[in-house]
Structure formats: structure tokens, C-alpha cells
N, C-alpha and C positions, 0 to 999 in steps of 0.2 A: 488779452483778457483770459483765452482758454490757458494759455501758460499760467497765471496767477491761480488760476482754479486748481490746476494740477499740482501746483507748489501745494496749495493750500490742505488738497487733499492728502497728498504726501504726508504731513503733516499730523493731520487728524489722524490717518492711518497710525502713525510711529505714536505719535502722544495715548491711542489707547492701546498701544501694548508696550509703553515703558514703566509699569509698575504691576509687575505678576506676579507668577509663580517662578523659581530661580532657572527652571527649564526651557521657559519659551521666553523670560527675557533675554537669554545667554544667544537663544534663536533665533530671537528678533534683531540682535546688535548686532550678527555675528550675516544674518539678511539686508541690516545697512549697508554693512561693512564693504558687503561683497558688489550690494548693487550702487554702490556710491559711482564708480566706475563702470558702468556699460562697456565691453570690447565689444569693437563692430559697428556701433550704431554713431553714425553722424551726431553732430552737436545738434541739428536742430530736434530730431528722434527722441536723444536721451530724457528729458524731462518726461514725454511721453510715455518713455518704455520703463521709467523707475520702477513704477506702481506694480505693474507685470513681473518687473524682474523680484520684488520684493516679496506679491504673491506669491511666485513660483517659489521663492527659497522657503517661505516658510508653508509650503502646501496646499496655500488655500487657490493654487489653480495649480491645473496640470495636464499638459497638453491642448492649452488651449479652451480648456474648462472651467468653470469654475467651480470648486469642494464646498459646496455649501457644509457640510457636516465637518470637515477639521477647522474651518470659521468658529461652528456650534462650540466645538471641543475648545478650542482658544478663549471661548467666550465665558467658559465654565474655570480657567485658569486667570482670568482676568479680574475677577469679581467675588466675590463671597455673595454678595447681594442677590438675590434670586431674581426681583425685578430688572435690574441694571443686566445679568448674563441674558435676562429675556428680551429686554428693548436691544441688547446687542447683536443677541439671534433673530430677532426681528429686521433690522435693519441691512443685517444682510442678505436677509433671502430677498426680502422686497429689493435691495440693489443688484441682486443676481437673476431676480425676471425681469428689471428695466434693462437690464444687460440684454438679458432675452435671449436668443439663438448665438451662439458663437461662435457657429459656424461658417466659416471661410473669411473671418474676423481676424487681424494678426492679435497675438498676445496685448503688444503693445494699447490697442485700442479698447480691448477687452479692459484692461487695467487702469486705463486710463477712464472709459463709461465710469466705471465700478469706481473708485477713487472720488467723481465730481460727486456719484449719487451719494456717496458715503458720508461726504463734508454736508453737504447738503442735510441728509437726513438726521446728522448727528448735531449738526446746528439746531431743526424745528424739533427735536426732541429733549434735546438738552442735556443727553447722555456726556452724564459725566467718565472723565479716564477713571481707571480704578484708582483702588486708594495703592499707598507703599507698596513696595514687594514686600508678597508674602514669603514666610522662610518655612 
């Protein structure tokens, strides 16, 4: 069941940042692309470790952290809607305090929290993915 969640946040994660600005989609695809493949980590790991590797390439964690402010900045590229960049900034800080301390936390787990809170929260708010890429 925790696998299906993690699928799912995956998911949620890529669907709201496949229609942006031409900059952080190219970034986004290009964070699939890389983390489609985990080297190193066992089969049963990798579903785990997606989300983490995906944050990390596109910055919204580092070292183990999580950037709530290049989330913010992504949020501002995804949206025109001032509401929609708010509920987006909204939802991630609220998923970056239920992450809470993430210290002595692998990446993996970190990403993996942060991903279930994310589907979750983006489910009971309703946040919609943005509209087209903007040009």
C-alpha cells in the first residue's frame, strides 16, 4: 500500500510541474529523465528514493533538506494564478514541517514523507496542475 502511495505521489509531484514556464519544464524532464534510473540503490529502494532524487535535481532539497523557498520560486513559474502559486506555497511548507526534522533521516525517506504529504494535501485542496506551458 505504501508503494502505491509513493507511485502516486510521484505522480502528483511531475503532473504539477508538466505545464510551466519553458525553463523548469526542460528541468523537470530532464529530473525525470535522470532519476528514472537510481544507480546504487536496490529494486526494492528505488521507488522510495524517486521523489528524493527528483527533489534533489531540481533543488527543492539539498543535503538532506528541504528548500522550501526554490519550491516557493517553482510555484511562481507554474501558475499565473496568484491563488493556485499560494495554495502551492502553502502546501509545501505545511509538508516540509510534517517532514519536520530531517536530521539523521536518509534523503530517501525525506522524499518519500514529503511526496505521500503532497498527494494527500493536493488531493483535499483540489489544487489544480497549472494550465499549458507558458512561452
Amino acid at each position: 500500500m505504501m508503494k502505491i502511495a509513493f507511485v502516486t505521489s510521484v505522480l502528483v509531484v511531475l503532473a504539477t510541474v508538466s505545464a510551466i514556464t519553458p525553463e523548469l519544464d526542460k528541468k523537470a524532464k530532464e529530473a525525470v529523465a535522470k532519476c528514472a534510473d537510481v544507480p546504487g540503490i536496490n529494486e526494492a529502494k528505488k521507488e522510495d528514493c524517486y521523489a528524493a532524487c527528483f527533489m534533489t535535481e531540481m533543488g527543492y532539497m539539498t543535503d538532506g533538506k528541504i528548500n522550501v523557498e526554490n519550491m516557493e520560486e517553482a510555484n511562481r513559474q507554474k501558475w499565473d494564478d496568484q491563488q493556485m502559486i499560494n495554495k502551492g506555497i502553502e502546501i509545501d511548507k505545511t509538508c516540509a514541517k510534517q517532514v519536520g526534522d530531517t536530521k539523521g533521516k536518509s534523503e530517501c525517506a525525506i522524499g518519500y514523507d514529503f511526496g505521500v504529504c503532497k498527494t494527500r494535501l493536493v488531493k483535499a485542496t483540489g489544487l489544480q496542475p497549472p494550465t499549458p506551458l507558458k512561452q
